[in-house]
C-alpha positions in Angstrom: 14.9 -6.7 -3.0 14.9 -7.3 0.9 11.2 -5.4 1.0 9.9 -7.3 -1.6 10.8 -10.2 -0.2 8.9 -9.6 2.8 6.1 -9.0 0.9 6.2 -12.6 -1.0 6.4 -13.9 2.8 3.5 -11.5 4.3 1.6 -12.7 1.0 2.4 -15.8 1.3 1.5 -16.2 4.9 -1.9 -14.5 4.5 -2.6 -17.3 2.0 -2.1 -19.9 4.2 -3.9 -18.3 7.3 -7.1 -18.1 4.4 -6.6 -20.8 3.7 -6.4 -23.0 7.1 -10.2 -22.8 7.6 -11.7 -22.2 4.7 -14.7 -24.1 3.4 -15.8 -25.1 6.9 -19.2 -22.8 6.9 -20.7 -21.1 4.4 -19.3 -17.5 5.6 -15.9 -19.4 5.2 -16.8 -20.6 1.8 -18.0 -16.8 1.0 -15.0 -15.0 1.6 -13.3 -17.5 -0.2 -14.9 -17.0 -3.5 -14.8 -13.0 -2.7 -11.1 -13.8 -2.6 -11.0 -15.9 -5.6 -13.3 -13.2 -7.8 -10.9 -10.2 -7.1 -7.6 -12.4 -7.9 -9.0 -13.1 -11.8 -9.4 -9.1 -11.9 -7.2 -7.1 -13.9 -4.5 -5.2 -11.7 -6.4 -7.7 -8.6 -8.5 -4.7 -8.6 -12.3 -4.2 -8.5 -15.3 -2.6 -6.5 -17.4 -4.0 -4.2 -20.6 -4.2 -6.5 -18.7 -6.2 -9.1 -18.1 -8.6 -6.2 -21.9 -8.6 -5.1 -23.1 -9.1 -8.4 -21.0 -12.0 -9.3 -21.4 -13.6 -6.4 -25.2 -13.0 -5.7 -26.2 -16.6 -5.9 -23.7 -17.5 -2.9 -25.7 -15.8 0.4 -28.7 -15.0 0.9 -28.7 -11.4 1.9 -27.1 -8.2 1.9 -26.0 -8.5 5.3 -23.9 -11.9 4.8 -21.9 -10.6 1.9 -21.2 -7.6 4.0 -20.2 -9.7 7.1 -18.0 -11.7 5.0 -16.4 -8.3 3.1 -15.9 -7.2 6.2 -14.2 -9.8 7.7 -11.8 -10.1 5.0 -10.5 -6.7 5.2 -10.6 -6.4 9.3 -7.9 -9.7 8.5 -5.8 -7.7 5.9 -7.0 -10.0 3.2 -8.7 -7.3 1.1 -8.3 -3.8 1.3 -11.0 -1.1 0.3 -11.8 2.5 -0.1 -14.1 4.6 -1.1 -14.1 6.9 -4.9 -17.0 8.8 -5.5 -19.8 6.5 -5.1 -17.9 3.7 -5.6 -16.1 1.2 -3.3 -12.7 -0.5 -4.5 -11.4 -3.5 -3.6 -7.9 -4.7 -3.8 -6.0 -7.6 -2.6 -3.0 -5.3 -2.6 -2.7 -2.0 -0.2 -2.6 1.3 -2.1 0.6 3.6 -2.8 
C-alpha cells in the first residue's frame, strides 16, 4: 500500500510540474495535447505514430513534434520504447 502510495504522489506531482507552464508557447501547448492524447488511450498506452497522426495539425514539422516527444520523456512524463518497427508510448513505466 505504502508503494502505491508513492506512486499517486510521484503521479500526482508530475501533474502539477506539467502543468505549471503549460500553454505558455506553442511547444508547451504541444506536449500538452501529446499528454492529453495518450491519457484517452486504452491501458494509457499507444505508439508514437498514433500520436503524430492525431495531432498533425498542431506543429508544423517533424522536428517540433519530436522536440516536444522528446522533452516529455527526458522529464519522465512519457515513457517510450521501441517493438519491432514500432515505438510505444506510455504515461506509465514498464514492468
Amino acid at each position: 500500500a505504502a508503494i502505491q502510495v508513492g506512486r499517486y504522489g510521484e503521479r500526482c506531482a508530475g501533474e502539477l510540474l506539467s502543468l505549471q507552464n503549460a500553454g505558455t508557447n506553442p511547444r508547451k501547448e504541444l506536449e500538452r495535447r501529446i499528454l492529453a492524447f495518450v491519457s484517452t488511450q486504452p491501458g494509457k498506452t499507444t505508439t508514437k505514430r498514433e500520436i503524430y497522426r492525431h495531432l498533425h495539425r498542431h506543429y508544423r514539422d517533424a522536428e517540433e513534434f519530436n522536440r516536444a516527444f522528446e522533452s516529455l520523456v527526458r522529464a519522465g512524463e512519457l515513457f517510450s520504447g521501441s517493438v519491432g518497427r514500432s515505438t510505444w508510448v506510455s504515461l506509465e513505466p514498464p514492468d
